[in-house]
C-alpha positions in Angstrom: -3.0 12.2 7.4 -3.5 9.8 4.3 -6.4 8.0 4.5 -5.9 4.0 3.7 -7.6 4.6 -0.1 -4.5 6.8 -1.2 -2.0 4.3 0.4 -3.5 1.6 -0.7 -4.0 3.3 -4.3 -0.5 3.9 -4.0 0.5 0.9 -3.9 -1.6 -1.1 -6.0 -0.4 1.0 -8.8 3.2 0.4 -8.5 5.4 -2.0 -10.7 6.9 -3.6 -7.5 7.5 -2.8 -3.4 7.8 1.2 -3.0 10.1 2.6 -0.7 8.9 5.0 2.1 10.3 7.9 0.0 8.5 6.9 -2.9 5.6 7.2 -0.8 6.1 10.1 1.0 6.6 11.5 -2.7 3.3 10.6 -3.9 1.6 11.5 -1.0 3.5 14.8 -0.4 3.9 14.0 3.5 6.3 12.7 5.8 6.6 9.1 6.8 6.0 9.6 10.1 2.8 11.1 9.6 1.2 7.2 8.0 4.2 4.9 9.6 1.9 3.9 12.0 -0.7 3.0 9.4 1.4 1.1 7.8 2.5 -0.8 10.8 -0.9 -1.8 11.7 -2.1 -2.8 8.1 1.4 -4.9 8.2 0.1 -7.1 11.5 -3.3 -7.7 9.4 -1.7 -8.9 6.8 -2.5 -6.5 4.2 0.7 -4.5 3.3 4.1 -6.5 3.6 7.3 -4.6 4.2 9.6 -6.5 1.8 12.9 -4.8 3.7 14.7 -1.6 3.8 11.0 0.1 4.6 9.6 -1.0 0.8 6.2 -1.8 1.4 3.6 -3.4 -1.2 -0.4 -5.0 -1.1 -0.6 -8.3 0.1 -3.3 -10.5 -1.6 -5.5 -9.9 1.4 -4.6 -6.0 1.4 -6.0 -6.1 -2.0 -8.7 -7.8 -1.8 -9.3 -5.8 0.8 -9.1 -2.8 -0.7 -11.5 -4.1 -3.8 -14.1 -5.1 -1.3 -14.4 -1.3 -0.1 -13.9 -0.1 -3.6 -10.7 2.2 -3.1 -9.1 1.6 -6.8 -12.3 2.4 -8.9 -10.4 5.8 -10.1 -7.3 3.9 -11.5 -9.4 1.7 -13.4 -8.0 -1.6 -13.2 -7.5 -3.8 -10.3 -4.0 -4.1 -8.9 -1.7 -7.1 -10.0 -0.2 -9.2 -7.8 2.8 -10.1 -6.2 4.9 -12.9 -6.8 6.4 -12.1 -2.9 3.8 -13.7 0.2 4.1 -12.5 3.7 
């Protein structure tokens, strides 16, 4: 299963909301193996599903994610989005 630091890492370097396949692609497994992670970080607050399963880091989800330190190997902290939950 993918822990939250690739999802998360994932997301934070995308352009814009990622589809589930997009995902699946970069994590080389099925959906079904981190919807429910996905799910659950979507009731905290910090991934938004922007429709048509196309998920991307809420402001919370990355601050989130900065606090534990999961994009130090990308270099750069994540943008952000123009979209709020």
């Amino acid at each position: 299963m993918a822990s939250q630091e690739q999802i998360f890492g994932i997301l934070a370097g995308a352009s814009g909301p990622m589809s589930r396949v997009e995902i699946e692609e970069k994590l080389g497994e099925k959906y079904s193996s981190f919807q429910s992670q996905l799910d659950r970080w979507e009731k905290k607050g910090l991934v938004q599903n922007t429709g048509e399963h196309h998920y991307i880091l809420t402001k919370e989800g990355r601050e989130e994610a900065l606090k534990k330190k999961e994009f130090s190997e990308i270099g750069e902290e994540p943008g952000l989005s123009d979209e709020q939950p």
